[in-house]
C-alpha positions as a Markdown table, in Angstrom:
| # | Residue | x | y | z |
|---|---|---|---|---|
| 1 | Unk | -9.8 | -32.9 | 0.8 |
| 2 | Unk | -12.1 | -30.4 | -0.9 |
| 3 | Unk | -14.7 | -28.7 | 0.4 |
| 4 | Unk | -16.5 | -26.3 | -1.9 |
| 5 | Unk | -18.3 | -23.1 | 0.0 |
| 6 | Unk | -20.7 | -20.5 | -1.6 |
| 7 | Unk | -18.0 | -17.4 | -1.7 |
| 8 | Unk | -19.9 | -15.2 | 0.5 |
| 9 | Unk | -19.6 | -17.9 | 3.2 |
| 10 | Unk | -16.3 | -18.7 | 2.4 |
| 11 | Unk | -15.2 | -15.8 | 4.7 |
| 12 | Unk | -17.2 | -17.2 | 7.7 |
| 13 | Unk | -15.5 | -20.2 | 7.9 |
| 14 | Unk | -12.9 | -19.7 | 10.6 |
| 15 | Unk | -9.3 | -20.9 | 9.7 |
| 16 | Unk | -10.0 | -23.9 | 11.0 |
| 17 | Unk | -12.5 | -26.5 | 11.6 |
| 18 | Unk | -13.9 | -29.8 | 13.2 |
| 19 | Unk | -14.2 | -32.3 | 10.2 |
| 20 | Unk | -14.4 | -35.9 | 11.2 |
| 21 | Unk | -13.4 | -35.6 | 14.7 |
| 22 | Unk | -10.5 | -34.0 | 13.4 |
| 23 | Unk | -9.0 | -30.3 | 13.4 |
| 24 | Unk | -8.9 | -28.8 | 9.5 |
| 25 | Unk | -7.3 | -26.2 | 8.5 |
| 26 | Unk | -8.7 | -24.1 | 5.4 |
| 27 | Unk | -6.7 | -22.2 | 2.3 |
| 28 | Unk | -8.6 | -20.3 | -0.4 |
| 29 | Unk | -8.3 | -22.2 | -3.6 |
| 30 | Unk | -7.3 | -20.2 | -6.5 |
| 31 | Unk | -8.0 | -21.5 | -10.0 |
| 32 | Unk | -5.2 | -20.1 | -13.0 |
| 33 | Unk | -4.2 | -21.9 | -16.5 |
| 34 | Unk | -1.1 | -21.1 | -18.8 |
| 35 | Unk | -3.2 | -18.6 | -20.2 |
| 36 | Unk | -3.7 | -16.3 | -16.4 |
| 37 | Unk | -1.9 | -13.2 | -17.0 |
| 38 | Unk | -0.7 | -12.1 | -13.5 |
| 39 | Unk | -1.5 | -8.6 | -12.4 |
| 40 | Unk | 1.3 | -7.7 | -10.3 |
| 41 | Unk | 4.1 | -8.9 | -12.3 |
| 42 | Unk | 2.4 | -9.7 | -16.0 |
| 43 | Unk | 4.2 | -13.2 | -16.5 |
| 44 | Unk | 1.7 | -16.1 | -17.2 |
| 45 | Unk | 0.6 | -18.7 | -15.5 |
| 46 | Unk | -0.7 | -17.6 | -12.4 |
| 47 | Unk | -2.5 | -15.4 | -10.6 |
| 48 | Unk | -1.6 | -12.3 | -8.3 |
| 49 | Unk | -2.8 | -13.8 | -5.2 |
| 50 | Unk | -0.3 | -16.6 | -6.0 |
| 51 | Unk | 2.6 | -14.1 | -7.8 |
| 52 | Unk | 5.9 | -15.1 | -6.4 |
| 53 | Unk | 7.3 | -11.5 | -7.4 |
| 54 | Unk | 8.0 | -9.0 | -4.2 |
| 55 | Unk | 7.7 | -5.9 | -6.0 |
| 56 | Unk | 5.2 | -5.1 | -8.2 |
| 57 | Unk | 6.3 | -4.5 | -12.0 |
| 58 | Unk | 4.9 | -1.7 | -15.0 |
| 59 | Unk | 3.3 | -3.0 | -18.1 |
| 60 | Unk | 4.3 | -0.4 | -19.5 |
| 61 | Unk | 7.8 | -0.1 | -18.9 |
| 62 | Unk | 8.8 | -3.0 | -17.1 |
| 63 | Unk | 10.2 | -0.9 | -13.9 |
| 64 | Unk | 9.1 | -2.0 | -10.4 |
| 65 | Unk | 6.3 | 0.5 | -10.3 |
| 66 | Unk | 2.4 | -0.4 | -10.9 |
| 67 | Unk | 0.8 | 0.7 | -14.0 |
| 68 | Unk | -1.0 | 3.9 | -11.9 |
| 69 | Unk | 2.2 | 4.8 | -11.3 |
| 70 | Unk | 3.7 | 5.1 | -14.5 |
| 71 | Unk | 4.7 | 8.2 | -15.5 |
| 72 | Unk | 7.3 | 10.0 | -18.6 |
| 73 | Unk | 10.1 | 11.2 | -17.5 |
| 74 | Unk | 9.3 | 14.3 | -20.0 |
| 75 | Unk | 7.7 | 17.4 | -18.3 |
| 76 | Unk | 6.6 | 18.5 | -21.7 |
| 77 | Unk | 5.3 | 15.1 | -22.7 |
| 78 | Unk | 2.7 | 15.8 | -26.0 |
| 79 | Unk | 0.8 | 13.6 | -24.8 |
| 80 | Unk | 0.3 | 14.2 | -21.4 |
| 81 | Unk | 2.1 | 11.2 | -20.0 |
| 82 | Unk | 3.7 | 12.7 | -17.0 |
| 83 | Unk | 0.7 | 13.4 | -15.8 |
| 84 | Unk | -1.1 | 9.5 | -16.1 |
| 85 | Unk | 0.2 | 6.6 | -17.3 |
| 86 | Unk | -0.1 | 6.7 | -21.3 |
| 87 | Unk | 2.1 | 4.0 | -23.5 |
| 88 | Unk | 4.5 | 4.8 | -25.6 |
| 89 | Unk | 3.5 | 8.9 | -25.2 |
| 90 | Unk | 6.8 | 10.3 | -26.7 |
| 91 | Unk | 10.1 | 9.2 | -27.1 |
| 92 | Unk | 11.5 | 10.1 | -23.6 |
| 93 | Unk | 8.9 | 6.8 | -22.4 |
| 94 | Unk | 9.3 | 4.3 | -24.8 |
| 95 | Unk | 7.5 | 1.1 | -24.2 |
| 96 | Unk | 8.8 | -2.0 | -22.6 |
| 97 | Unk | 7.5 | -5.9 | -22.3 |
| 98 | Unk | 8.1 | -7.4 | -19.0 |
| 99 | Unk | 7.8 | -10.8 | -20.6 |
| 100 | Unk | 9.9 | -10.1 | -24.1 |
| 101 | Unk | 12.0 | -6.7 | -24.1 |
| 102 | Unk | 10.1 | -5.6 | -27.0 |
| 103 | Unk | 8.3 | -2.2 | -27.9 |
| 104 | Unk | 5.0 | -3.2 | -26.4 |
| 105 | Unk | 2.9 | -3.4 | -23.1 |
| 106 | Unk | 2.7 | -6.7 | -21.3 |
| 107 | Unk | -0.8 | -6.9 | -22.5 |
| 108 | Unk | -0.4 | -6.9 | -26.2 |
| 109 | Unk | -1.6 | -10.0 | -27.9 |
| 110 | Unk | 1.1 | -9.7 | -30.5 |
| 111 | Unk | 3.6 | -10.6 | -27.6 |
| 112 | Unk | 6.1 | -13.9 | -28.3 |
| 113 | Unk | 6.3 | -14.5 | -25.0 |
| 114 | Unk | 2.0 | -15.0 | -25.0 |
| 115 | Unk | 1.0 | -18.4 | -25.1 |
| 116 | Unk | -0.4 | -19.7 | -28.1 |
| 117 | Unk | -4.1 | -20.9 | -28.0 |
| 118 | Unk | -4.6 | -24.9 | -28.4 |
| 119 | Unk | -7.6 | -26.3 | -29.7 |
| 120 | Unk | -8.6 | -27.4 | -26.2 |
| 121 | Unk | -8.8 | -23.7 | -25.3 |
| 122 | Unk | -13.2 | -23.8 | -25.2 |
| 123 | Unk | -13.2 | -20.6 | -27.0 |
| 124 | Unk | -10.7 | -21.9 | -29.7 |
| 125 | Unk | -12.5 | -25.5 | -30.6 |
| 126 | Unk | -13.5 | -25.7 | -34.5 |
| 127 | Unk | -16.9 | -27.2 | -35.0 |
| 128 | Unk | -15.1 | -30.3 | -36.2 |
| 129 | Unk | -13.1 | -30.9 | -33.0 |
| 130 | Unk | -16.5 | -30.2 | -30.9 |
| 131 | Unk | -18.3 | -32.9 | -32.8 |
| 132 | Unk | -15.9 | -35.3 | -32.6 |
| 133 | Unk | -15.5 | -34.5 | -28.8 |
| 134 | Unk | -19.6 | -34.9 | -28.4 |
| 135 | Unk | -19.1 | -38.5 | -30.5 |
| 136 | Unk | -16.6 | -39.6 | -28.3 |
| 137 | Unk | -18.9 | -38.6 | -25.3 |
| 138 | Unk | -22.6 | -40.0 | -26.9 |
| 139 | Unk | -20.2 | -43.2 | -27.4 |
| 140 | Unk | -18.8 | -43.6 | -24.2 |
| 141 | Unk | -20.6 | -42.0 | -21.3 |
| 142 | Unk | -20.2 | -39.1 | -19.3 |
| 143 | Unk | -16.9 | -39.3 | -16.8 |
| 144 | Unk | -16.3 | -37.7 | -13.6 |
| 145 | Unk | -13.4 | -36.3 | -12.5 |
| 146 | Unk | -12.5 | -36.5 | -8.5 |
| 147 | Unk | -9.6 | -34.2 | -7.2 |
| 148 | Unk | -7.4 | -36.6 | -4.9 |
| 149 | Unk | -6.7 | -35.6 | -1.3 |
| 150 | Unk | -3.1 | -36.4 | -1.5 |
| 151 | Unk | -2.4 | -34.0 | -4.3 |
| 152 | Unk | -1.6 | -36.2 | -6.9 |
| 153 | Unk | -3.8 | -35.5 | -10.4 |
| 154 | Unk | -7.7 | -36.2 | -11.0 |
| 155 | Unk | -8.2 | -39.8 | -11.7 |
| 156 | Unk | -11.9 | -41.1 | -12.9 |
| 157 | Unk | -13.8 | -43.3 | -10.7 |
| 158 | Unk | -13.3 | -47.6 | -10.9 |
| 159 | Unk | -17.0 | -47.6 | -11.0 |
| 160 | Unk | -18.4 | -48.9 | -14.9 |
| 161 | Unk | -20.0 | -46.5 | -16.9 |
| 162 | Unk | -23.0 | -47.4 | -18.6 |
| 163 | Unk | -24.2 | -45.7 | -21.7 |
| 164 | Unk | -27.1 | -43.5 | -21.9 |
| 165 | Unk | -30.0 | -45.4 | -23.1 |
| 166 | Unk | -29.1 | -48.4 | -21.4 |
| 167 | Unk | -31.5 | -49.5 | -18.1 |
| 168 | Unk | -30.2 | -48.6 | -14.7 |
């Protein structure tokens, strides 16, 4: 079952409740595509309130250290890295991909291990694919989706759909 909360009440509700005649327990919900880049340990996928990683892991340098941190090991460092985290600020810190190996920070878009937009990204959608989205929508009515209480995916009601200008 879903219940849906305004956030600032959300933290009122006491772990549990009485929902029909019946003791409920509550968990946060927390929403995350393929796209989520985590926080704590930069992978993709999730979030960092669901990061199955212990320890948290540099962007930078890919050592178990947050970014804030991250410092060169260079005392000298041109740049001024050993005194707040700076990429790449001399040779002594070279840069390191959590996700890849490579010579980048976990946040560069030029990373392979990034996934790759799709044109059902909303953002991404040509003017061609939108239209032919709306068509397919004027054509066959709007659908709702209903999460299932057992887990299982969304399925779309039995109920007929009728199009728009037809009569109630």
């Amino acid at each position: 079952m879903v219940v849906t909360v305004a956030p600032p009440d959300a933290f009122t509700i006491l772990p549990s409740v009485n929902l029909f005649s019946r003791n409920r327990r509550f968990e946060q919900m927390f929403s995350s595509s393929k796209n989520s880049q985590c926080k704590k340990c930069w992978k993709f996928g999730h979030i960092p309130n669901r990061c199955p990683s212990t320890l948290p892991v540099c962007p930078f340098c890919s050592l178990a250290h947050t970014k804030a941190e991250h410092r060169c090991p260079n005392p000298s460092c041109p740049k001024g890295g050993n005194l707040q985290p700076v990429l790449a600020c001399c040779p002594s810190s070279v840069a390191c991909c959590p996700n890849c190996q490579e010579e980048h920070s976990a946040r560069s878009r030029d990373c392979p291990s990034r996934p790759k937009a799709t044109p059902d990204t909303p953002k991404m959608r040509s003017r061609q694919t939108q239209d032919s989205m709306n068509l397919a929508e004027d054509q066959a009515g709007p659908s709702t989706v209903v999460p299932s209480a057992s887990g299982a995916p969304p399925h779309t009601p039995s109920a007929p759909v009728l199009p728009r200008d037809a009569p109630p």
